[in-house]
N, C-alpha and C positions, 0 to 999 in steps of 0.2 A: 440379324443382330439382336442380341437380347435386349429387352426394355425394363430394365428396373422394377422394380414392385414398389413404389412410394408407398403407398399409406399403409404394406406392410413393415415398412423401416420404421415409420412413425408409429407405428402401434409397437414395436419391437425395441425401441430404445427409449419407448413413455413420453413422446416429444408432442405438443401442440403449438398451434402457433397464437402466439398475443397481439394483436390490432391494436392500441389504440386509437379513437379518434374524434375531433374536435372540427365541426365545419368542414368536412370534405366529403358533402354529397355529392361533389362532380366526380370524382374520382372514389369513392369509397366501394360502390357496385364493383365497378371492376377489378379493385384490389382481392374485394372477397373471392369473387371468380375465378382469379389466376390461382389464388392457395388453394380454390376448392378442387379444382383438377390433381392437386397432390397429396391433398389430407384432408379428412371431415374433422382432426381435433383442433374446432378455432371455438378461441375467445376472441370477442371483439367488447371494448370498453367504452360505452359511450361517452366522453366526457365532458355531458351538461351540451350538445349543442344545441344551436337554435336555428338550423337548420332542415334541412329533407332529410337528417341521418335519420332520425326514431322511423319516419315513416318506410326508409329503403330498409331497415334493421327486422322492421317488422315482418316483413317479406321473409326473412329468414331465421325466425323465430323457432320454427320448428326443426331444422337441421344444422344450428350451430349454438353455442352459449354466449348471449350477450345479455349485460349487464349496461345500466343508466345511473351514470351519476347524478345526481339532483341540479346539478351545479356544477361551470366549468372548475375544475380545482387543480390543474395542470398536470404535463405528462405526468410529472414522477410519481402522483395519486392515482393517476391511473393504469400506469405501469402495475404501481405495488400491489394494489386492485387486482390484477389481473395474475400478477402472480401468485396472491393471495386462493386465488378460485381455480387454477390450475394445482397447487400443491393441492387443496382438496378434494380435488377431483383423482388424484393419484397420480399427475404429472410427476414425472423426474426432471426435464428436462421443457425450456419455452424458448421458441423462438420468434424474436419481436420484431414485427417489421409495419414502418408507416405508413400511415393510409392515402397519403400524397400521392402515389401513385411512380415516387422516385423511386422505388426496390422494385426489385423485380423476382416474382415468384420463381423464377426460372433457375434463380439463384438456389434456391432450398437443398436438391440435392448437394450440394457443396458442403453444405454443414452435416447432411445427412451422413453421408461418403468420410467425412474426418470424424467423425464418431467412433467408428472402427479401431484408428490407431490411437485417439484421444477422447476417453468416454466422460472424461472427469471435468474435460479442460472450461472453459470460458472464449467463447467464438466469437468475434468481433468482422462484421464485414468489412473490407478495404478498398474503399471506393479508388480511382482513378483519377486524381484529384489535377491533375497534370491538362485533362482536356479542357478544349476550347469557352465550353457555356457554365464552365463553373464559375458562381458567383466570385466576387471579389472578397467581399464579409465570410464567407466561408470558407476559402484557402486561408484568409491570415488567421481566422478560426481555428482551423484544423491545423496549423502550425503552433498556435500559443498552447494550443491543450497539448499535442502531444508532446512538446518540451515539456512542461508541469506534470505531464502522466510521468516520464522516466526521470526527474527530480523528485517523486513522491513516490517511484516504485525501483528504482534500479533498472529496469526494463524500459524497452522498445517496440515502440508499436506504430505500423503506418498510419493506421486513423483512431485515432480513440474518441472523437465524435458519432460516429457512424449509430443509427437506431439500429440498424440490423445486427443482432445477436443472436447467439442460441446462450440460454444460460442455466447453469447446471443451478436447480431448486433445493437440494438437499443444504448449501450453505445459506443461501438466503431465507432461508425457512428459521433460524435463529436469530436474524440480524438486524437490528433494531436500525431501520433509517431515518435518516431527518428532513432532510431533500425533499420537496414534493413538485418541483415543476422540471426543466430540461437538466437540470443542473445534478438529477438523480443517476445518470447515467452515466457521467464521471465519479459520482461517488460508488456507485457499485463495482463498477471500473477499476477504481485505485484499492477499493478495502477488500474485494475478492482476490487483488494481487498479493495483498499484505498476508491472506490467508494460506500464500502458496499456491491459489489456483492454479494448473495452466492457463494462460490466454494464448490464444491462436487464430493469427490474421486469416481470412479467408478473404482471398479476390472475386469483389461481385462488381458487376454493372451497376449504372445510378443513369437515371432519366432527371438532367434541369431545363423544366420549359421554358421558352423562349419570355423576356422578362416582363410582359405585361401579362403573363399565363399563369406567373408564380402565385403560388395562396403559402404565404409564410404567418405563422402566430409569434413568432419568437418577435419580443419587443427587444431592441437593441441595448437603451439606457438600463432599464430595468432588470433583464435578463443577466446581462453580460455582468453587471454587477455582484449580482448573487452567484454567478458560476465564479468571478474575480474574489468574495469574498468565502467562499468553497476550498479553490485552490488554496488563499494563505490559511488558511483552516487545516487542510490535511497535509500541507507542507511542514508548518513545525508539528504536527502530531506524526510525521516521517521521519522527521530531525533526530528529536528527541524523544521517538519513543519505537516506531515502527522499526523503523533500518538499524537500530541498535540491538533489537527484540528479534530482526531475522539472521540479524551477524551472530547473536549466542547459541540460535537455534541450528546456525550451519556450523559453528562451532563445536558445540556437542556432539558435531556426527563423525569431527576429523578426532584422529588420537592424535598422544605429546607429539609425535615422533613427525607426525605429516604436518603440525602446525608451527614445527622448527624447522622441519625445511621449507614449510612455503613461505613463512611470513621474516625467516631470518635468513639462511642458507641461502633459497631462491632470491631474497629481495636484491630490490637496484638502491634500495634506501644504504645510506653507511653503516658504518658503525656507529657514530655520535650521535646520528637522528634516534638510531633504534634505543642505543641506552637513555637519550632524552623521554622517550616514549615512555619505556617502562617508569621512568623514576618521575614523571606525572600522573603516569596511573597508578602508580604507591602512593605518590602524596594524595591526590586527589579520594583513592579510597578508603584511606584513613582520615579524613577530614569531616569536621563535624555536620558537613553540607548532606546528611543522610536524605535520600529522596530525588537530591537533584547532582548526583554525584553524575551518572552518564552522560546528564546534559551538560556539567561542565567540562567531561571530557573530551569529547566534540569539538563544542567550542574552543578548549585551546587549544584543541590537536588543527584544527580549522586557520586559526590565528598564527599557529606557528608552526604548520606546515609537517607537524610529525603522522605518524602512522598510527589512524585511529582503531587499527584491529590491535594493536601488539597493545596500546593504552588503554586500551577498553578490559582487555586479557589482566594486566597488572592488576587494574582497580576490582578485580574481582575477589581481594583479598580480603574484602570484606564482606565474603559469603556468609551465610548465619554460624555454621561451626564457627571461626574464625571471631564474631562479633566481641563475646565476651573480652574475648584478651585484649580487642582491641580497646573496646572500653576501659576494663581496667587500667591495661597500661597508659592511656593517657590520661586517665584520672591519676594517677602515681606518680606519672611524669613533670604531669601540672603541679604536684606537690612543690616536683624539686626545683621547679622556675621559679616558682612563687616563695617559696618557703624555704628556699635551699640545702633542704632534705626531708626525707621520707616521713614525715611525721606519725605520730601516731592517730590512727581514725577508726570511725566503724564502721568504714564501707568495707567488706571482705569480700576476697573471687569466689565466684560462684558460675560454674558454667553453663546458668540459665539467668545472669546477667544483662538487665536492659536499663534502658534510660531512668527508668524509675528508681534504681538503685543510687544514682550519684545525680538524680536532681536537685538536692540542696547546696553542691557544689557544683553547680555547669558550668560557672566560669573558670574554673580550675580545670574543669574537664576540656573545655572550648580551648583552656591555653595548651596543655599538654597533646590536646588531639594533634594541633598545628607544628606540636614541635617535635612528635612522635613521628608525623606525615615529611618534617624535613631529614630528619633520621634516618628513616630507611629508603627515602629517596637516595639522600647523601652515600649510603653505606649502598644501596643498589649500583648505583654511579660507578663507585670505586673496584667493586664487585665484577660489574658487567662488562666497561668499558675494555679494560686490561685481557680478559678470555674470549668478547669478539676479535680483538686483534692479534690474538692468538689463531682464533678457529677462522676467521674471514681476512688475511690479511689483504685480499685484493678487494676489500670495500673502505679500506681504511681514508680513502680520499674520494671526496666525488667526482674532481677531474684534476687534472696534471698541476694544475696553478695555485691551487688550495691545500694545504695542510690541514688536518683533522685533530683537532684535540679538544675535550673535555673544558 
């Protein structure tokens, strides 16, 4: 039977592997040992121990890259560290596995072997979490993150804890992180998904020794807090700006024709949800709220239960071509609430038209934005509602006992 050629795949796909590690001289020797039977490209990170590591590291000074931090300063500094000294090295590609002696090198091929149909993706190990000697604190763990990964990414994933990764270095080589201790690894986690990466679970084995044998750094109060204050961090930067940002972007790929049948034709929503929809995302994009216009659509697409792709879609009528007029016209409109007709001014249209043109009048402008935004909601309404129950007559009611009307 043929036997693989590891460390020609490792040289082949640009892939090394990244150690960090912090007081694990019982186990560190032999972490290096098992990777070294599959590849000689290891970084190992020392970070700050006070331990036997510098002295066992020493030993291997001359056939692998290791680096000492002056001072312990937590994984995610020494992750970034090490990823830092593989992109210069001309890595493409790192995969991180701990020095606890829980991964197991055996595992490596696995990510080697998904390279082939996935060169690009983001490899996440997937532990077993299901057997008998896994902690307690780390199943409810490994449960809170991964709700909060597919709350902050649309996606699912068995472990989004797990150190063992392979992770493609070409995106992270621009990307500014903040993170420096465990809590980095959720955040590369969620912003490499934002990026579009693939992620892709890989099934490896995990060793937890018997519980007086465990060496854990991870402080509970401390830790779990900054991972807790992480999560609400890139949850509303998900809200309000991520999942809005990858809905335009998958939008832009479909034409008119596929995004009337999926989001109208296809839907189970009504008729009256859908023309509610639009005529919030016409008010809402004509309204003076510039900046925080997606975030309010959300929100009350959120609150009141309509369809936040088709309201998202409406409020985009306030694309830059588009701004000028709207400006205008609500500055002209505000004339006629205020003043009860068009008076004479010397604000004149111009179709490079911005704020600064009608700042002397904003409150005139603030009035007429709101009244412009009930206008063409009202006249969308009237518009819409009447041609889906034309074109959809079998959504006109959401079940047998309800009537449907505007």
């Amino acid at each position: 039977m043929h036997n693989p050629d590891y460390p020609s795949l490792f040289d082949r796909w640009k892939t090394c592997v990244v150690i960090p590690t912090y007081n694990n001289a019982g186990t560190l020797q032999q972490v290096i040992e098992s990777v070294w039977a599959y590849t000689r490209h290891i970084i190992v990170i020392n970070d700050g121990s006070t331990d036997d590591t510098t002295a066992i590291l020493s030993d291997w000074a001359d056939r692998i890259a290791v680096h000492h931090l002056p001072k312990n300063s937590g994984k995610g500094i020494a992750l970034r560290k090490g990823f830092e000294l593989a992109i210069a090295r001309g890595y493409e590609r790192a995969i991180t596995i701990d020095s606890d002696g829980q991964h197991r090198a055996s595992d490596l091929p696995r990510f080697l072997e998904s390279l082939e149909k996935y060169p690009d993706a983001l490899m996440v190990g997937a532990r077993n979490m299901g057997q008998d000697n896994v902690p307690g604190a780390s199943s409810f763990g490994h449960k809170f993150s991964n709700f909060w990964y597919q709350v902050m990414t649309g996606r699912q994933l068995p472990d989004t804890q797990s150190g063992y990764r392979l992770y493609p270095l070409k995106p992270l080589q621009g990307m500014r992180l903040f993170t420096t201790k465990y809590e980095l690894e959720m955040e590369t986690l969620v912003r490499l998904s934002w990026l579009d990466i693939p992620v892709l679970p890989i099934p490896i084995d995990v060793y937890y020794p018997p519980q007086g044998e465990r060496i854990t750094h991870f402080r509970k109060i401390p830790d779990f807090s900054r991972i807790f204050a992480l999560n609400t961090l890139l949850v509303v930067i998900a809200i309000f700006y991520e999942r809005p940002l990858a809905f335009l972007r998958e939008f832009k790929k479909k034409s008119a024709r596929d995004f009337i049948k999926t989001y109208v034709f296809d839907s189970n929503e009504t008729n009256r949800e859908i023309t509610y929809a639009v005529m919030l995302g016409l008010f809402i994009g004509v309204s003076p709220f510039w900046g925080y216009q997606i975030m309010l659509v959300i929100f009350f697409c959120v609150l009141l239960k309509l369809n936040k792709v088709i309201a998202l879609v409406a409020a985009h009528i306030s694309i830059p071509p588009m701004i000028p007029f709207i400006l205008y016209g609500s500055y002209k409109i505000g004339q006629l609430v205020l003043h009860g007709s068009f008076v004479a001014d010397s604000v004149a249209f111009s179709k490079s038209m911005a704020f600064s043109d009608i700042k002397h009048h904003f409150f005139q402008y603030l009035v007429g934005s709101l009244a412009l935004g009930i206008a063409l909601a009202a006249l969308a309404g009237l518009i819409m509602y009447p041609l889906l129950w034309l074109l959809r007559p079998q959504k006109q009611i959401a079940n047998p006992d309800n009537s449907e009307a505007i």
